[in-house]
Structures are given as C-alpha cells and as structure tokens.
TORFI-91101 format. One record per residue (C-alpha): residue in one letter; x negated, y negated, z. Coordinates in steps of 0.25 Angstrom, whole numbers, plus 5000, padded with zeros to 4 digits. Last residue first. Layout:
% residues N
AXYZ ...
//
This chain:
% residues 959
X486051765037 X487351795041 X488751815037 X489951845046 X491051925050 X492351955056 X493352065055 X494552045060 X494052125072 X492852195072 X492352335075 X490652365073 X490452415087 X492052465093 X493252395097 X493152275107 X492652145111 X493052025117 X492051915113 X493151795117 X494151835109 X494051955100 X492852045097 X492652185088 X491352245091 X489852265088 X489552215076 X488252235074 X487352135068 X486252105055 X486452235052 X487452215042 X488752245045 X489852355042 X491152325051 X492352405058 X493652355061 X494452415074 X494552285079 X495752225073 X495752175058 X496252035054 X497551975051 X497751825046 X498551755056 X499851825063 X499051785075 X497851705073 X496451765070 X495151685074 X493751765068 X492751805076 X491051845077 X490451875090 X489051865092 X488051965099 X486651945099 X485552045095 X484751925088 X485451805087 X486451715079 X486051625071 X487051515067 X487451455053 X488451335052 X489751415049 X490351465035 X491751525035 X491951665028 X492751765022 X492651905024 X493052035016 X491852125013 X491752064999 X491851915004 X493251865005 X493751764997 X493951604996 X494751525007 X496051585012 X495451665023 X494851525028 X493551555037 X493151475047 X491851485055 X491351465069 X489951475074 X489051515087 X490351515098 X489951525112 X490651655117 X489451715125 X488851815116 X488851715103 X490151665094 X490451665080 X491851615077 X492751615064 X493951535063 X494951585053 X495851535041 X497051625036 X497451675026 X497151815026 X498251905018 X497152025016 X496052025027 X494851935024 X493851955036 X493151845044 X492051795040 X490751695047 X489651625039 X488251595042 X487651685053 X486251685055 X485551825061 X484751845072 X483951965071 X484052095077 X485452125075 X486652025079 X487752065087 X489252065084 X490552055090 X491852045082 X492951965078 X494251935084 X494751765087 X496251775092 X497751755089 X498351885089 X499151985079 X498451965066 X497852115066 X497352205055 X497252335060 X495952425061 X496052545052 X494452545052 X494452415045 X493052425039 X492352305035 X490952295027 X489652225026 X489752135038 X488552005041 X488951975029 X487651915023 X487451755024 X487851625016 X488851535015 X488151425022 X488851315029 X489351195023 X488751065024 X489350995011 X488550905002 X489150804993 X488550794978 X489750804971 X490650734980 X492050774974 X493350684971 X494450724962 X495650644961 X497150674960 X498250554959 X498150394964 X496950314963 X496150254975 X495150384979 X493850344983 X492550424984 X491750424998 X490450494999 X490150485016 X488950505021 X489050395035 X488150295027 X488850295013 X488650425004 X488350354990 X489350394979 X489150414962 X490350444955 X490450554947 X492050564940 X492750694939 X493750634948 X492950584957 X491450654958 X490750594967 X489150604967 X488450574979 X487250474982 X486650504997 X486650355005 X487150445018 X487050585016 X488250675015 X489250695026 X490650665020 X491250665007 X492450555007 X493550534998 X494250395001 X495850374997 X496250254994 X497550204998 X499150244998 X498850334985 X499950394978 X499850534972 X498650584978 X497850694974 X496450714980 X495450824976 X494450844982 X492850884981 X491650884992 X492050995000 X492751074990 X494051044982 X494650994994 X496050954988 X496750824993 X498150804993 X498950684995 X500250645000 X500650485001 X501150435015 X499950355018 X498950485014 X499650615016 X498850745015 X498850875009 X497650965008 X497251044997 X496151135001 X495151204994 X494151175002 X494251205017 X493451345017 X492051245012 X492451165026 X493051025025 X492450875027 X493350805021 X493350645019 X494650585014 X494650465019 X496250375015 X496150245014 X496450105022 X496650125036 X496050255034 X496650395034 X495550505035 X495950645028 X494750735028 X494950865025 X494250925037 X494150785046 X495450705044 X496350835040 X495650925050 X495650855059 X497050815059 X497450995061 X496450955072 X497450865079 X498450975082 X498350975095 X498950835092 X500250875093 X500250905107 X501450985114 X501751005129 X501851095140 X500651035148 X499251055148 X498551165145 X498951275136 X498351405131 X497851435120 X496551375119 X496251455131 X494851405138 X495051275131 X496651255137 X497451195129 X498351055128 X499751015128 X500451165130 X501651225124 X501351225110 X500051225101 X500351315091 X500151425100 X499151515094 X499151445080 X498651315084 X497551385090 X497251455076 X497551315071 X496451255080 X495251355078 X495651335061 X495451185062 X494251215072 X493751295060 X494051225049 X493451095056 X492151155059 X491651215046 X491251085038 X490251035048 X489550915046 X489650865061 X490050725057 X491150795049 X491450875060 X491550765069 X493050725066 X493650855071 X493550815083 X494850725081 X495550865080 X494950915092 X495250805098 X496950805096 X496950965098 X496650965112 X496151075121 X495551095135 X494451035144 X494650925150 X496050855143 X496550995142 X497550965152 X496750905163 X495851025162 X496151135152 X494851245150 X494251165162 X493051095157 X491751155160 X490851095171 X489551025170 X490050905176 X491350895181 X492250785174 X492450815159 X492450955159 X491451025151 X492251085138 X492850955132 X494050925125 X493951065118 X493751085104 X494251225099 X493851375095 X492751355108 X491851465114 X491351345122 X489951355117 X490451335102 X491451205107 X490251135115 X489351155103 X490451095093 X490550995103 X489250945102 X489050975088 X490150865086 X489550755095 X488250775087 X488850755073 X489650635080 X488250585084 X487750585070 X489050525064 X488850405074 X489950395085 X490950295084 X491350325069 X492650365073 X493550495074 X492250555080 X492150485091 X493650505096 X493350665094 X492150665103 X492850595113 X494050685111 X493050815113 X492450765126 X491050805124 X490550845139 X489950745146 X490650735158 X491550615160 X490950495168 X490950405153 X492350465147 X492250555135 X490850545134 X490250535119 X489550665114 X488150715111 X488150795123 X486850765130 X486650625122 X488150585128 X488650475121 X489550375129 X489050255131 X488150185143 X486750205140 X486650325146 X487950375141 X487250365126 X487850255118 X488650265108 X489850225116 X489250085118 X489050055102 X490250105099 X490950025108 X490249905104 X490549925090 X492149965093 X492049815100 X491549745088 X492249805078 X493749785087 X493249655085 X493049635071 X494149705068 X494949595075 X494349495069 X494449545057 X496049565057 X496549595042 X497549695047 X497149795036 X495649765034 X495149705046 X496149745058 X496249895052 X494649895052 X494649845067 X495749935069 X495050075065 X493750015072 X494450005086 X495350125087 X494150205086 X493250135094 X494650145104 X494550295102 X493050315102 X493150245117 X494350325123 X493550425122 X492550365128 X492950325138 X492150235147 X492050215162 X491950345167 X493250445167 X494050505153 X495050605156 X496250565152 X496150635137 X497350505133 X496350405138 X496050345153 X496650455163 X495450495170 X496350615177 X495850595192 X495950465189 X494850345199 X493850445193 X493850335181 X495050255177 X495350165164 X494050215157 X493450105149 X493250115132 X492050085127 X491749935124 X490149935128 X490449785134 X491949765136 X492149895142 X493549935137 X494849955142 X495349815144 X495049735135 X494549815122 X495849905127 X496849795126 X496249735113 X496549885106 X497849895114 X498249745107 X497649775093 X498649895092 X499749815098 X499349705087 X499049785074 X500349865075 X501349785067 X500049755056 X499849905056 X501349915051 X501049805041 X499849855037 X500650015033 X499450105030 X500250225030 X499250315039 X498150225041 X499050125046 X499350265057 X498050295060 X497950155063 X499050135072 X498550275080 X497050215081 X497750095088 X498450175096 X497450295100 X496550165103 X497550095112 X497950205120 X496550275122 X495950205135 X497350265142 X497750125151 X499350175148 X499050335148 X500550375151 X501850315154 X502050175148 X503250215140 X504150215152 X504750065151 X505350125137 X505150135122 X503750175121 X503250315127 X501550305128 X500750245133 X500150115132 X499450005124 X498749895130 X499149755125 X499149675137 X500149585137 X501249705133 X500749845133 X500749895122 X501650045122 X503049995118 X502949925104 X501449955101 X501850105104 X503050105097 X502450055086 X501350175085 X502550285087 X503250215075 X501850235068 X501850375070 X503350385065 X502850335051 X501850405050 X502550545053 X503450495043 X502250475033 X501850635035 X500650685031 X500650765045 X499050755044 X499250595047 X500050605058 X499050685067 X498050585065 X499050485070 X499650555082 X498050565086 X497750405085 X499150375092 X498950455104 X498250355113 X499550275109 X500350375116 X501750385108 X502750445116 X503750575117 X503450675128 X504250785122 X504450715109 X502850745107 X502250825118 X500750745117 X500250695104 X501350595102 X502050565088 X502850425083 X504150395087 X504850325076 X505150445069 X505050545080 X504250615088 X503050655080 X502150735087 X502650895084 X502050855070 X500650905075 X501451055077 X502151095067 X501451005054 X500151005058 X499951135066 X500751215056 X500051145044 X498851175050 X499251325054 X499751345040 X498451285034 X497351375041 X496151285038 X495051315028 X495851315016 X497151225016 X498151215004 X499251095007 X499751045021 X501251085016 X501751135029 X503051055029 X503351075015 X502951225015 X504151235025 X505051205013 X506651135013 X507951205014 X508851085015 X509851025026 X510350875023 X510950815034 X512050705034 X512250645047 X513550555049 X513950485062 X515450395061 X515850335071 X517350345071 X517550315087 X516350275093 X514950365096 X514050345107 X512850415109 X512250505122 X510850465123 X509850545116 X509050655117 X510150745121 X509950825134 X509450975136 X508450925147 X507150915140 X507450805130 X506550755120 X506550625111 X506450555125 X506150625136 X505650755138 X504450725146 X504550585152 X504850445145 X504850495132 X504850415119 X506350395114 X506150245108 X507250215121 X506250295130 X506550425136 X507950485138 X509250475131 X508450425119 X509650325112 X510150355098 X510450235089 X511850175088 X512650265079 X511950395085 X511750505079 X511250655084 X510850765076 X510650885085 X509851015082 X509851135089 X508651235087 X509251385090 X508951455102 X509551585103 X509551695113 X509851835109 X511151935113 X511451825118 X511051695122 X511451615111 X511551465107 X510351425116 X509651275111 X508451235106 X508451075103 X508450955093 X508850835092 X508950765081 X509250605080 X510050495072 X510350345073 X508950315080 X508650175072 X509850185064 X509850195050 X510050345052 X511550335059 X512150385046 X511450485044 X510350575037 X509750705041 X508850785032 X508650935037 X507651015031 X507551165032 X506151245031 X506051405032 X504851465029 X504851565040 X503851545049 X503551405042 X504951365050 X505551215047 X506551145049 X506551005044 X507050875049 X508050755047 X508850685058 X507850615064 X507850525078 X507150655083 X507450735097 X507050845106 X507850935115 X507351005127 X508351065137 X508651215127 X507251245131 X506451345125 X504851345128 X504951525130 X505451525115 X506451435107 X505651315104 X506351175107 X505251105117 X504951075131 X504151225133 X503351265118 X503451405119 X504551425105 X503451335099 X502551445097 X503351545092 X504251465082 X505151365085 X505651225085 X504151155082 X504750995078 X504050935069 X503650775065 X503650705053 X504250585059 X505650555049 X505350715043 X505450805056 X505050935054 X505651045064 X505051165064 X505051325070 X506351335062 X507451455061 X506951525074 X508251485083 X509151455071 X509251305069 X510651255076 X511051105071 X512151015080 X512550895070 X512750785071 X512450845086 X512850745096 X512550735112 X512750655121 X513950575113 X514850475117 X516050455111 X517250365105 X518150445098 X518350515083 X516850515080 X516650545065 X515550635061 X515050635045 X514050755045 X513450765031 X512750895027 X511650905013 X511451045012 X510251085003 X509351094990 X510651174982 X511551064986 X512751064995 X513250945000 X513950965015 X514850855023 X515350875036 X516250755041 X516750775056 X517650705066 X517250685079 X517550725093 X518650815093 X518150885081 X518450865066 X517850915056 X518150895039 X517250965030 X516350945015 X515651035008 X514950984997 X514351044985 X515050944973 X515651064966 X515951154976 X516851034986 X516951104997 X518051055009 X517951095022 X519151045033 X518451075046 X519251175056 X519451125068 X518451125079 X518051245089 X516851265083 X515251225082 X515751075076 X515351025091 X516150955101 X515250965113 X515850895127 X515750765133 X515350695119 X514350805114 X514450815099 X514350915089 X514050945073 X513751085069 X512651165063 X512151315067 X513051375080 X514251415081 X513751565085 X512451575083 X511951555069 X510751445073 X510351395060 X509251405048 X509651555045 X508651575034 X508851625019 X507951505013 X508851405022 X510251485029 X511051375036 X512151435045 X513151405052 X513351265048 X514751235057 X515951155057 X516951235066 X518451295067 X518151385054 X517051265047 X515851355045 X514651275036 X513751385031 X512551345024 X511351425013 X510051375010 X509051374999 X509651384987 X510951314991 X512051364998 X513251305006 X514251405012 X515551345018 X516251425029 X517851415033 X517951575033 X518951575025 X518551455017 X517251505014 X516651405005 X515351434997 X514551324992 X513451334982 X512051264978 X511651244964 X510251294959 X510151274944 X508551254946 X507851154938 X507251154927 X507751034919 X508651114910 X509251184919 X508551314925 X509251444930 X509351494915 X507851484914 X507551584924 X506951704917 X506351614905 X505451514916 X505351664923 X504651714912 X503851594908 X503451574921 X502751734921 X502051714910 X501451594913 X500951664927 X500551784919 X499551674909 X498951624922 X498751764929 X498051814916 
//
C-alpha cells in the first residue's frame, strides 16, 4: 500500500509542476537583479542567496543572506570592502566618491568604477541562480608599501559560522560555537577572545560552515598572483566593530596578494614557528606577513565565487549503527582536521598553526589521522610536511633526523636524540605510499628515510639484542628519550615496537617496490634479532613481564603496563597473537578496577614502586589521558576476541568528546576526564580512536600494495554503510552482518583483500563471492581472505565463519515501568541509573538496557559496577538499532558475570546534555524477585530518591 501511494503521489506533483520544467527536466530558475538607483544599492538573488552591493559615497556588500541567514557583520559600514594600509587605511567602508555602476539585466552583470586615493578599483559581479561570482581588479596609482591589504576585507556575522574548511589541505578552522568560544590563543568569541591573534593559509578558497544551523557558504578564490609559489594568503581574526548597546565580534577576513611571493614576518622562511605564535599565527595583532610592495600600475586581481553550498557534504561519513555518527563525524571532521597547516605544510599533533612544525616522531600518528579524512588534498599536504623534514630536519653527515620546524637555523628545537624520531618518520613516509602509492615520490624519500633508520641501528641501538638504548637514564630528572619523555633503564621499549615497526614496513618497501633486497634483507635480520630479545622475560634480559603480562616501557621503569608500549606492540606482529590476547586482558582488568570509562597511560606510577600514578603527572605523560594510544590500543581487540569493546570505548570517547570537545587544554587528568592538564593548547590526535575504529572496528588497513579490509564489528554495528577513500577513489562498504559486505567501488587503484578474522587455522571455509561458493583454508594466523580485483559492487560472505558474540538470552530482570509524573531530563552530561541488590541466590547477568524514550537516537554506554566502584561489565546499546522489548528496553550483550548473593550493584547508562532524554528519579519499577532495587543512583554510587526509583531507567537480563 505505502509503495503504490508513493507512485501516486509522484505522479501528481510530476502533472502539478510540469509547467516549471524544460524539456530536459530541469528547473527554469533564473536569478534576478534589482537596481536602486536612488538609493545607489544593487540587489543580486538567486534561489539560495540574496546580495546587497551600496555604492552612495562607498563600495560595499552589506548584506549576504544564504538559505534566509545573515552571513555578514551588519554594523555600521561593516560586511565586504577592499582596503589597504600604506601609512593610514584607505578602505572602500566610506568616504570615497561615488562609484560609476552599470547593470547589464540581460547578461547578469554588475559592473562599478572606484577610485580612492590609493588605487583604482574594477568590481565585477556575474549573477547566476547557483551563486555570485566577484572580480576585484585593483590598480595601484603610486608606488607603496603595504603592511597590511585586504583584497578584500570580509566581516562574517559573529555566530554565523562555527567552521572553516579549507579545500587546498583539507584542513578546519573551529571559529565558534560554545566550546570553542574558551579556547585561549585562538579566534572564538567567548572568555578565549583575543582581537591580537591572527592566523593565516596561503589559500584563498574555503567553506563556512555551521551544523548548528545548517548553514554552509563556500568561497572559491582565484588570482592573478596564484601561479606564484605564495602569491596569495587568508588571514583571518576576531575583531570588535561594536561596543554598545552589545558587543560584537564578527570574524574578519583578509585576502592578501603579493606579486613577488609573501614573506613570514616572523618564524621560519617556510612559515614553521620559531616560538609560540610565530609563523602562520600571530599573537600580537600584526599581519602575518611582511609588509609588500606594490609599483605604480600593478595590477592585483582576485576573483571569488560565493555559493550556498551543504553541511551534509562536509559531514557525509555515511549511515553508522553502533557508533554515534554525528559526534564522529564532528570529532573527525572539526576537530582532527585542526592539524593540517597549510598546503605545503603538513599537520602536527601538538597546537597546530600555533606552534607550527612537523615532528618526525609525529609522522606515524598524522598519517593515520589522514587517512579517515578521505581527503587526497590532505595527502598531498601530508607529504609536503614529509619533504620538509628530509630537506631541513636530517642531519648532515650523519643522517639522524631531528626536530622539528624546518626552514630556519631554529628548526632544531625539541627532542633531537628522541629514540622515536626516525621510526615515526619512516612509519610516516610509508603511511603516506600506502596512501597514493606514488614510487617515484617514495623513490625521492628512500634515502633520508634509509639514513635515520641506519643512524638509529648505529648509534641508538644495542648491537647484540637490537633494542632500542635510552639516551639518559636518572642522569634527567624528566627521561627525555621519545616523544612520552619518560622512559629510564638501558632499553626503551617503546621506542622498540616503533623502530620493529618501522623496520619490517621498509624492509618490504625496499624489496617489492623499491627493488632493494639487500637492504631488506638487513632491516629482516636486525628486526628478527630484536624481536627475539624483546620477547624475553625481564629475567632473562627483555622486556616481558610474566607478572603483568606486558612489555616494560623503559627497562628500570615500574612495571605497570604502559599503555603506548602496549599499543606500539599491538600495531605489529612483534608480540604473538597469544601474548597480545594476554596483554589486552591485562589492561582491561587494570581499566575495570580503576573505575575507568577510558584508557589511561598507566595507573601505578612509572618511578615509585607500588604507588598510584598521579591523576596528571608530567603533563599526563604519567598518569593522565591521551587520545593517540588509546586509539592505537584498539589494535588488541581482535586479538582479544571481543566484539563488544570498540563500540563501547568509541562511544566512552565521543561522550568525552562531547563534554568539552577537547579545547583549552593538551591533555586530561584521570581522576577528572574533564579537566585539563597540561598546557593551553590543542591536540588533534585526541582523536585517534575515531582511526581505531575505522583500522580495527570496520577494518580499513592500507598496504603498500592493497587495501585490508578485515572487520571485527559488534552485532549493533552491522547495518553500516561506511564511506571511505582508498588512493583517491571513494568507496563504500556495507556490513551486511558480521561475516558479509558488500563493496562498491567505481575505480579500483589496487586490489582490495576481504579478510574474516579468528577462525581456526587450517579450518576449510566456504566463501561465497558474488553468489559464487568458493572453497577457502584459514591460513596460520585464522584469517579467510577473499580478493576483490574488479571494479563495481561485489558481494563477499564467509558462510561458515564463526562469530564470538555474546549471548542473548535471560529474563528481564524488570517487568514494568511506572514514570510516577517523573520528568524526562536531557539537561547534564552524566552516568544515572540505579542501585540494586541481589536475593538469595547469585544470579548471571547476560545483557544490559536502557529505556526507549520516543525521539532516542542515540548510542549509550552501559556500566555494571560492584560495591566499591570497580566496574563488573560494560555494554553498548544503539537506540537506533532494532526495537524495543515489550517493556521498552533495548539491549547490548556483555560477556556473562555472576554477580552474588545479597550483594549490592549499581546498574548506569551515559547520558549527554541535549542527548537523548531520559527520566529523573522519581521513576518507579516492578521486578522479579531475583533483586530489589533499592534507589535511583548517579555518578560515582550517589544515591537518592526512594526504594524501587530509577533514573532513565535502566535494566538488565539474567540467568
């Protein structure tokens, strides 16, 4: 019935707006000019936007309405004007003569003369329905110099936009919005303004952007002076145009050419920093660049085309269940892409633009980052942050790399003699083949990368168990010997797993792209020995601990699993799958006792024995929060077999992510997740396990010469269609079911390899490809593998693949709800639940819920913890996913736990402010008898309310 209405119903409209339609279909739309010529105002519309260009004694846009919202500052003689500053400002604002304007209707172009004492203008505007496409010819009538240009001078409405997406890097700007109106050294409006810092691209194109509103403007900028190596720039800052009867703040942007190349007025001639706000940024209300000389007659034309364009375009990751897929894509795409720094900059982890450089022992990280923006652009300025490093940052004669801000005598500035530097560099230069898989740029690579390699085998290394050697031991108080700095003993071994790493990803780029055998053959060798050696138990002289089934960090650190050590292992074969299963438990256990929603570096502290970490020592480096390992730590899960944990530590970091979006601090403190530890500063990378998820969850592994696609995702996961760019080319692949996808991809740069993962080695599988059986033997590690090599939509499924997942069975442990007039709430981040205690007899619980409330959409963590705080079982629950049970609850499956007799227990679910709502704690429940529940809980086993009140509510099943 719904399918023949729907018919119905086109053809009815097809008839009702046929006269609007030529004879190919398309919409008569025409845009329309309307010229005031009392008032000297031209009007430009189209479909989407409306322009006001006032020309009475002034060349103006006063107003840019896009989707029926104000786009620009409309104080007084503010919005778009061109000006210089040669001495004094001569802007277009007011105060010159009146422009001659001519409108030719038919053709859709306005065209007007300016003249001001400085220069002669050209405005040129051709309307179309789509957009606006402006042309600013200016013409200097003297010799000058200018400190500071604006061609043109563009004032965004204070709360228009909260983004700024930059196409030549694919990299954002956050300009507004409530999170980032805190961030100090930066351009939002709230307690961190500052009308001193400005920040600069060598682009003239971007997009505005504000999901809050779904509004999105892009602005395409061309030029006369683009063929030049840095002809044009942006720069962009928050500046006061009122104070009264409110205070405004509107986003000013300057377009600034130069006929002869832009110079940094600070920093290093490539525009790194040399200090803090230096560079790309400036801190003390200065131009970015040098002041530029212009001649007499010199002609500088921009021409900017300014178009309504879609948020959804931006944000576009494609349909996720399991995961909350706005916040991803907002952590992705707002705040991950804050590390790109310019075109032919690269990205950096740490306070990107701010402190601009490119720290080789960053490389491996930027890279993985890169690849989940499926941006080629991003790619392509990644590897001109990888050249820069072999052209400035290796050191001659000797071939160490250093750190970290090439173009000047000050780019050796930090962690030169770092045991990480040439490892994240060589892992970074492969990341980035596997990306585009260009040779010949590899080829230009090969023999700085080869050089740090060879530097650290000669001089960092033991030569007899090849582990990686400390640079100091108790000699620094800060054991400053990888990019964590807190390494001590004679061996690192984090530093270790990198360079075992780094070492058999070249050895097979040497023998089957660069054609070196000899080569690989010896970076085999020396990673066999070192594997060998860091196997061994600390007793014998390597670095596995048989207490805490975990490789030291450094070899006179405590032993107290060292979450980054972990992480580097699990990334590589360097640890048996056996021992990685192990390792993982491990930390699990040590993340369950520590009432932990997260992954912490470490929990004991690295130097006392016996003694817990401080919640944020050394700057979270002993004790606090990182997002970059938590994300490599996602690796081990499918060592550990365990389907449910990656949706829910994805979903424990977007809620975090949605607390304070990461701004205003550089790390977090473990005893708060919430507040900041560290400096002032921004890290990109705490994103990281938005990449874990794609490399481990849906399974995206770029290869030197193919494309892995291995998932290990949760029953709540399938469903998915996830987008994905593979060298440039899109692709989409749908997760059917655990052991079926679909992939569809219109070009294919390589092979891509399907991989089911887990099943018993030498086991005989069916694979079904395309409707075709094929028949398949697990290899030694229990992998089945199917090969895509052919262009368009495929079907693969492992017919006789075997998924762990836990049990669905159980009784509900509640029988009815009763809201008893409580309200439904969506007002505060937090976890809220209930308290229970068990009857007589233990009981095992299989499956946690939490409550369907009408609208619900989004995904939660669910948390079973004891008496103390030490948390029994987590959950997550997709409100999107399937339907509600008759009473109302939806549930996520956990590995079953006893709980026991006449025990207490609390039972919670994480909300988020402005989230999905929930009830407060004047809900009642019916149960079994099998507990009591005897009070709504919040927080850390805070009670209130009455026996049998819960908020949410919560539940579970049991056996």
């Amino acid at each position: 019935m719904r399918k023949w209405m729907a018919r119905w119903m086109l053809i009815v409209m097809a008839v009702a707006l046929f006269p609007l339609y030529g004879q190919e279909g398309q919409a008569a739309a025409a845009a329309t000019i309307s010229h005031d010529t009392v008032n000297k105002r031209v009007t430009m519309e189209g479909s989407r936007y409306s322009m006001v260009f006032e020309y009475n004694g002034q060349a103006r846009i006063s107003s840019l309405i896009v989707d029926g919202q104000q786009t620009l500052d409309t104080t007084a003689n503010s919005g778009i004007y061109s000006g210089l500053y040669n001495g004094a400002w001569v802007t277009t604002q007011a105060g010159i003569s009146t422009p001659t304007v001519t409108v030719n209707m038919t053709a859709k172009v306005v065209t007007a003369i300016i003249s001001t004492s400085a220069v002669n203008e050209i405005w040129t505007f051709t309307v179309t329905d789509d957009d606006v496409s402006w042309k600013l010819d200016r013409t200097f009538k003297a010799n000058m110099t200018l400190s500071e240009q604006g061609l043109p001078i563009i004032n965004l409405a204070e709360n228009a936009f909260e983004h700024m997406r930059w196409p030549e890097d694919g990299g954002n700007f956050p300009v507004g919005g409530t999170l980032v109106n805190k961030q100090r050294k930066w351009l939002g409006t709230g307690t961190g303004y500052d009308s001193n810092v400005r920040v600069a691209k060598e682009q003239i194109s971007y997009t505005l952007l504000n999901p809050s509103t779904n509004l999105a403007l892009s602005i395409t900028g061309t030029s006369n002076r683009s063929g030049l190596d840095r002809g044009v720039a942006t720069e962009v800052r928050r500046v006061t145009t009122q104070t009264s009867p409110t205070v405004v703040h509107p986003l000013r942007l300057f377009l600034v050419a130069s006929a002869s190349d832009l110079q940094y007025a600070t920093g290093t001639s490539l525009g790194y920093s040399t200090s803090e706000c230096t560079g790309h940024m400036r801190c003390d209300g200065a131009s970015v660049y040098s002041p530029v000389a212009a001649t007499s007659g010199q002609t500088d034309s921009v021409t900017l085309k300014f178009a309504p364009d879609s948020v959804d375009a931006y944000y576009d990751l494609g349909t996720l269940y399991g995961v909350d897929e706005q916040a991803l894509s907002y952590a992705i795409n707002q705040y991950g892409r804050w590390m790109m720094q310019d075109k032919k900059r690269g990205a950096s982890a740490e306070a990107s633009i701010m402190k601009s450089e490119v720290p080789p022992l960053e490389m491996q990280w930027i890279g993985q980052m890169i690849e989940i923006f499926g941006s080629p652009e991003a790619v392509t300025a990644y590897k001109y942050g990888l050249e820069n490093i072999r052209d400035w940052l290796v050191e001659s004669g000797t071939g160490q790399i250093v750190c970290c801000r090439p173009g000047s005598s000050a780019s050796i500035n930090w962690g030169t003699g770092y045991r990480d530097q040439a490892s994240g560099y060589a892992l970074g230069v492969a990341k980035a083949y596997a990306l585009d898989g260009q040779s010949s740029w590899l080829q230009s690579m090969k023999a700085s990368v080869e050089a740090g390699l060879d530097f650290t085998i000669n001089n960092q290394m033991n030569a007899k168990t090849r582990l990686i050697t400390n640079m100091q031991n108790t000699s620094d108080s800060i054991y400053s010997n990888d990019y964590w700095e807190s390494s001590t003993g004679t061996y690192n071994g984090y530093a270790s797993a990198l360079f075992y790493d780094a070492l058999t990803q070249w050895a097979k780029l040497e023998r089957y792209v660069l054609g070196n055998t000899a080569k690989a053959t010896t970076y085999e060798g020396i990673a066999a020995t070192l594997k060998t050696n860091f196997n061994k138990d600390i007793a014998a002289g390597g670095l596995w601990s048989p207490a805490t089934q975990s490789f030291l960090y450094g070899s006179s650190n405590q032993d107290v699993r060292h979450l980054p050590t972990q992480a580097a292992v699990l990334k590589s074969d360097l640890a048996t799958p056996a021992r990685k299963q192990q390792m993982v438990a491990g930390v699990e256990s040590e993340v369950y006792a520590n009432k932990s929603n997260h992954h912490f570096m470490n929990y004991r502290d690295l130097y006392i024995s016996g003694a817990a970490a401080p919640s944020c020592g050394k700057g979270a480096e002993n004790g606090g929060w990182y997002g970059t390992p938590e994300g490599d730590f996602f690796a081990g899960y499918p060592a550990l077999n365990d389907r449910t944990k990656i949706p829910v530590y994805e979903g424990n970091f977007l809620n975090r992510y949605y607390g304070d979006g990461f701004y205003d601090s550089s790390a977090w403190h473990r005893s708060n997740p919430y507040q900041g530890c560290g400096f002032e500063y921004w890290f990109p990378t705490h994103v990281m396990p938005a990449w874990g998820l794609y490399a481990y969850g849906y399974g995206f592994q770029p290869q030197y010469n193919e494309l892995v696609v291995a998932p290990f995702i949760s029953a709540d996961m399938t469903g998915s269609i996830v987008k994905y760019r593979w060298r440039g080319q899109p692709l989409t692949v749908t997760y059917n079911g655990q052991t079926s996808f679909t992939v569809n991809a219109a070009s294919l740069p390589t092979n891509i390899r399907l991989r089911w993962l887990n099943q018993t080695p030498g086991s005989t599988h069916t694979v079904t490809m395309d409707g075709t059986p094929n028949t398949m033997i697990a290899d030694a590690g229990g992998n089945v593998e199917a090969v895509m090599s052919s262009t368009g939509t495929h079907s693969y499924i492992c017919v006789t693949c075997t998924v762990a997942n836990p049990s669905t069975a159980g009784t509900s442990f509640i029988t009815a709800v009763q809201s008893n007039g409580a309200t439904l709430r969506t007002d505060v981040t937090e976890q809220v639940g209930l308290k229970f205690t068990v009857g007589a007899n233990p009981i095992t619980v299989t499956q946690l819920g939490r409550y369907y409330h009408a609208g619900n959409n989004k995904v939660h963590t669910l948390k079973l913890v004891d008496a103390t705080g030490t948390i029994i079982a987590t959950a997550s629950v997709d409100m999107n996913q399937g339907s509600p049970d008759s009473m109302g609850f939806q549930y996520g499956g956990i590995s079953p736990v006893t709980l026991s007799a006449n025990a207490s227990y609390y039972l919670y679910s994480m909300e988020i402010q402005y989230g999905d709502n929930w009830y407060n704690n004047t809900a009642t429940l019916t149960t079994t008898a099998a507990a009591v529940v005897d009070q709504a809980s919040y927080g850390d086993r805070i009670v209130n309310g009455s026996s049998g009140n819960t908020y949410g509510p919560v539940n579970f099943k049991y056996q």
